[in-house]
N, C-alpha and C positions, 0 to 999 in steps of 0.2 A: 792732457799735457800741461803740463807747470812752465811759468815762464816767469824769471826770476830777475830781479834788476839789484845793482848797487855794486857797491866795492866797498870791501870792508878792511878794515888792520885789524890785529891782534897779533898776541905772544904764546906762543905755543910755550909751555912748562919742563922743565927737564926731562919727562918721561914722556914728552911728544903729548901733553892736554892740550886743546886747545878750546877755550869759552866764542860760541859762537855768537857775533852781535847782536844784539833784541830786534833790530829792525830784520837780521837777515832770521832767525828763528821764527818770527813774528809770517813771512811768508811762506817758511818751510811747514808751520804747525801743522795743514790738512796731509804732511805725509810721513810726520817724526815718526809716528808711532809705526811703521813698516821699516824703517831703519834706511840705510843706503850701502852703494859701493862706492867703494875706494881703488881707483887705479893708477897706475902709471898715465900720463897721458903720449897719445902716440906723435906729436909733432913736438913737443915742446917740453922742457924738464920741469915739468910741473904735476902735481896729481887734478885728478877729476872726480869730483864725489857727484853722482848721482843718486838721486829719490830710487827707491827700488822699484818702483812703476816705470821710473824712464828706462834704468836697466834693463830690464823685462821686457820693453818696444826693443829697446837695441839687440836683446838677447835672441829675442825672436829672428829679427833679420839675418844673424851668424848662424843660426841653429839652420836656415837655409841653405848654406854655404856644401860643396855636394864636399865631402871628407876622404873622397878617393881621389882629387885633386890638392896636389903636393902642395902647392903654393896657397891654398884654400887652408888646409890645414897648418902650413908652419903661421899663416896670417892668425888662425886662430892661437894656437899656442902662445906667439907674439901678445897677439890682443890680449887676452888674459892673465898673463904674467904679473903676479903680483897684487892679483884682485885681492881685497877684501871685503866682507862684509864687516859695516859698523854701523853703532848705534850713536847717541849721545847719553851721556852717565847722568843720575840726577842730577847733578850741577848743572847741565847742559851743555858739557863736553865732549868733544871729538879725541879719540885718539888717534895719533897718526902711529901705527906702525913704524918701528925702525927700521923697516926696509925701504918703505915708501919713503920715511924722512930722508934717508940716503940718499933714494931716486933724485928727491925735487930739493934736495943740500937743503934742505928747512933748520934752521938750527931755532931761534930766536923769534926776530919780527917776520910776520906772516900777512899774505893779502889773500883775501877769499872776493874773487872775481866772477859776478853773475857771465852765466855764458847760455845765455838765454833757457834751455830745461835743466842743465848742470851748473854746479859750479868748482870753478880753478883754485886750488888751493898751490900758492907762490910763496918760496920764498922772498921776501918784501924786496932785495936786493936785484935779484934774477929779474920780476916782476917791472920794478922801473927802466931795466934796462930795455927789456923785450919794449916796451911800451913806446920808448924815448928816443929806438931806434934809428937816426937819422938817415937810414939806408932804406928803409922800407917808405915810398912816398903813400901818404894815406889817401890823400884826393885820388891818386889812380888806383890804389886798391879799391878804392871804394865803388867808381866807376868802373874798373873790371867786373867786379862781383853783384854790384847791386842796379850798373848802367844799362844792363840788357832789358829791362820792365820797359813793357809795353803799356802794361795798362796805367789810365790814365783816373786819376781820382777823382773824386766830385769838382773840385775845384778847378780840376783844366790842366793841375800840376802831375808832373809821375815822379 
């Protein structure tokens, strides 16, 4: 499993290029060469590009899914909608599809946000907003999600 950190900017080019930043290339290198997916993402108007090794843990867990159960299968259909498989071009670009750019309104300036094995590909705009939220309080998010650990670490701290 790849675990990815950073935030990055860039300008996606009129025909949806996008040059991805040397720091963030610089940790993707042990999987450019297998390529990745490109999806919709399901909470948020933003795409998700995944390493095709991550795809492939997640693919496996849907390919579970029993397919004579109605709600199994429209979740699948849903999930997939709009996947792509992409590469980076010599340059070392991304193409975003025009449907995806549709999806996530990308026009212009763009944020590629590590999301621990994947990353968010935002339009820059969408992106500060979701982020800047003044309705979502992050200290109790943080504590709903991450307050349940019990275990306690070398230090005494959890």
């Amino acid at each position: 499993m790849i675990n990815l950190t950073g935030t990055y900017e860039g300008k996606a080019d009129a025909k949806g290029r996008l040059l991805l930043a040397a720091a963030l290339k610089k940790q993707l290198a042990p999987v450019l060469q297998d390529g990745f997916v490109l999806k919709r993402s399901v909470f948020q108007q933003c795409l998700e590009l995944y390493p095709m090794a991550e795809w492939n843990i997640l693919m496996a867990k849907v390919n579970k899914l029993n397919r004579f159960v109605k709600k199994n299968n429209d979740f699948i259909r849903r999930f997939t909608a709009g996947v792509k498989v992409v590469e980076l071009d010599a340059s070392g670009r991304l193409l975003i599809p025009k449907d995806l750019q549709g999806f996530a309104e990308i026009t212009k300036n763009v944020v590629l946000a590590s999301s621990v094995n994947i990353i968010e590909v935002w339009d820059k705009e969408k992106y500060e907003n979701v982020i800047n939220d003044l309705t979502v309080d992050f200290a109790d998010l943080a504590e709903d999600v991450m307050g349940n650990e019990t275990e306690i670490d070398i230090d005494g701290l959890s």
